[in-house]
N, C-alpha and C positions, 0 to 999 in steps of 0.2 A: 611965399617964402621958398627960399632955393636949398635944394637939399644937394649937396657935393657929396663925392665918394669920399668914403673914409681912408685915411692911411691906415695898413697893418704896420705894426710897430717890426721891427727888422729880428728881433729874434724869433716870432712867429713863420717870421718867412726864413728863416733858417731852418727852422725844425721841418717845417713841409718840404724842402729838397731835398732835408738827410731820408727821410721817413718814405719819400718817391723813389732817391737812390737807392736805396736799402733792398724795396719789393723791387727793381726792375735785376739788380742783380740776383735776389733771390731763384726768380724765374726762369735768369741765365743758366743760373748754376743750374737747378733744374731739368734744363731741357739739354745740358750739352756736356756735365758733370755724368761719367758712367757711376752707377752704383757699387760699390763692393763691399766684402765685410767689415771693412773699418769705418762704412759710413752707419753701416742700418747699427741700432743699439742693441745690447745684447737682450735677448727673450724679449725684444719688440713683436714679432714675429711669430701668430698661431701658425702650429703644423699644417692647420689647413690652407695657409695660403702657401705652402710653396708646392712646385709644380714636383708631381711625380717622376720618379728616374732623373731629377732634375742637380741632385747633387753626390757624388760618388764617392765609394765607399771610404777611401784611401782621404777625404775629408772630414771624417767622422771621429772624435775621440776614440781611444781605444776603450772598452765595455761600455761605450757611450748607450748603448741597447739592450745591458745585460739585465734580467730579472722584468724586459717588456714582456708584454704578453703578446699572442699574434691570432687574431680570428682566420678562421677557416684551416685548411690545411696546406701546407707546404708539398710542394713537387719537389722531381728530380730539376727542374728549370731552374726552379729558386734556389738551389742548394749548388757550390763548388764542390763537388766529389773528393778534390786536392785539399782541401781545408779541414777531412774528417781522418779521423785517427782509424786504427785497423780495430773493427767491432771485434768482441772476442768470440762470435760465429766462425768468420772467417777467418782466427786465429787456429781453433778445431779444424775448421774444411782444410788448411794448406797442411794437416797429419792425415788427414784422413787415408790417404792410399798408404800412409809410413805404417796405419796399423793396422790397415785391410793384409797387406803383407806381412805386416809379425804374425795374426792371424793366424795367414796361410802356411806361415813357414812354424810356427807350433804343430799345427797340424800333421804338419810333414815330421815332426819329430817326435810327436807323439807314434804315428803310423809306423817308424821305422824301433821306437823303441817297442813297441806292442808286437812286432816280431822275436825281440827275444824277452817279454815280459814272461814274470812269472804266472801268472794266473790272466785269464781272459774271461769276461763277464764268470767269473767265480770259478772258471776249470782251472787244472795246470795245463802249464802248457809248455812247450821245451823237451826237448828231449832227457830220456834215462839215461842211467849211465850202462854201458854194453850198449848200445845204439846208438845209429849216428843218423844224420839229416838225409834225406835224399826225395826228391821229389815231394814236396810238402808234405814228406809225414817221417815218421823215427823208423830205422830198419834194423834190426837184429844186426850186429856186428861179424858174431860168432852163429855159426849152425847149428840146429839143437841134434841130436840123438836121433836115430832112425827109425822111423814110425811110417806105419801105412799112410796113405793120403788121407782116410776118412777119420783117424787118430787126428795125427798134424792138422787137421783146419779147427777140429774141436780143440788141441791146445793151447792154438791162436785167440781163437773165439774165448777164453777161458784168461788168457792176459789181456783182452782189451782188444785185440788186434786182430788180424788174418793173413793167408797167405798170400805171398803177392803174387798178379799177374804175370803173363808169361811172359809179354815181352819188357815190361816194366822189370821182373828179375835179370833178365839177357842185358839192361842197358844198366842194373845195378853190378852186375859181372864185369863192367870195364869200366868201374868208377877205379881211379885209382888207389890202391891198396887194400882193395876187396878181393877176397879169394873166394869162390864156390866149393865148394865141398868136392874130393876126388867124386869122380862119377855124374853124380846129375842131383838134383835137391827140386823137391814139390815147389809147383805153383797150385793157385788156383782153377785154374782153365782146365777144363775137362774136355775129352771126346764127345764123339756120338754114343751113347748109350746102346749095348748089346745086345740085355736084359737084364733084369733085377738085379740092382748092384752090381751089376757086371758092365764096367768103364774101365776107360783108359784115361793118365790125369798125364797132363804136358808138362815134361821135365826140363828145366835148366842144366844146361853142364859149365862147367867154369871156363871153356874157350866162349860161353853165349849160344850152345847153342843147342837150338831145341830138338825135342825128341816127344815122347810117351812111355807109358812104363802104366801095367794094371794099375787099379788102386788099390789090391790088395798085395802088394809089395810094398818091402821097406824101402824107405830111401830119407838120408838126411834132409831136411827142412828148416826156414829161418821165418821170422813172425815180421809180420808190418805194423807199428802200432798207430796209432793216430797222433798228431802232435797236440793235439788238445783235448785232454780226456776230464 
């Protein structure tokens, strides 16, 4: 008995050229088709398959990252310096020398008013009235009454004060509108000693200028006090 090929019936063999054409195009596209985002589907795609540095920044939703979490730690590399706001550190540091200088310049106003302050760590300070400024300390205005040298330093000694030096009295002599006493008026400075009690004390006269005179002679005298007593 003879066994002949079968006919396939003609919609059979329709269907297997759609079903060949179909995968041969498929393949095409495949291999010749680039890829982009309107082909791949959306969230088809684990993070782990795409390639690092591989997509950039400026393609990312905006807080598309926000509330991630990031292991390890972050550098200066990873971070734009331009993209951070001014921390409020170095809000402080850009005063910093504006008030290292108020500072300095209180300071300077404190210093200049503590020259005419009234009290200094608890003394007064300033001058009396009958006294005027002159070389950092208060000088007698007015001459007192005539007195021996060893009187006059004890009634200095006695207001707080003492006689002034010799040539310290001679440059208070051309302060202007200071007058010395006619004659000469005690300083401090004494001679060479004679013998007991027996000296010679250096007198100012009101041209400045110096002399001696026993110290058992009278002669007007003026008192120095300190300016801070």
């Amino acid at each position: 008995m003879r066994q002949g090929i079968r006919l396939q019936s003609p919609a059979l063999i329709i269907s297997l050229i759609a079903l060949f054409a179909a995968l041969g195009g498929t393949v095409y596209a495949a291999k010749h088709k680039k890829m982009n985002g309107k082909v791949i589907k959306v969230k088809s795609l684990p993070g782990n398959r795409v390639k690092l540095h591989s997509i950039p920044s400026n393609r990312l939703k905006p807080n598309v990252l926000r509330g991630m979490q990031f292991k390890g730690q972050l550098t200066g590399a990873d971070i734009n310096e331009f993209t951070l706001g001014q921390v409020p550190s170095a809000t402080h540091a850009e005063t910093a020398d504006v008030a290292q200088s108020a500072v300095d310049a209180q300071t300077s106003l404190n210093a200049v008013n503590a020259i005419n302050a009234d009290t200094v760590n608890g003394h007064s300070a300033g001058c009396q009235t009958g006294t005027v400024s002159f070389a950092g300390a208060c000088w007698e205005s007015s001459e007192r009454d005539e007195a021996t040298a060893p009187a006059a330093a004890a009634a200095c000694a006695s207001a707080g004060g003492a006689l002034p030096e010799a040539l310290q009295l001679a440059a208070f002599a051309k302060e202007p509108n200071v007058n010395l006493a006619e004659g000469d008026e005690w300083s401090s400075d004494i001679t060479n000693p004679s013998g007991p009690n027996s000296y010679a004390v250096i007198t100012v006269s009101a041209g400045a200028v110096l002399d001696y005179k026993l110290s058992s002679l009278e002669r007007k005298y003026r008192c120095v006090i300190p300016l801070v007593r």
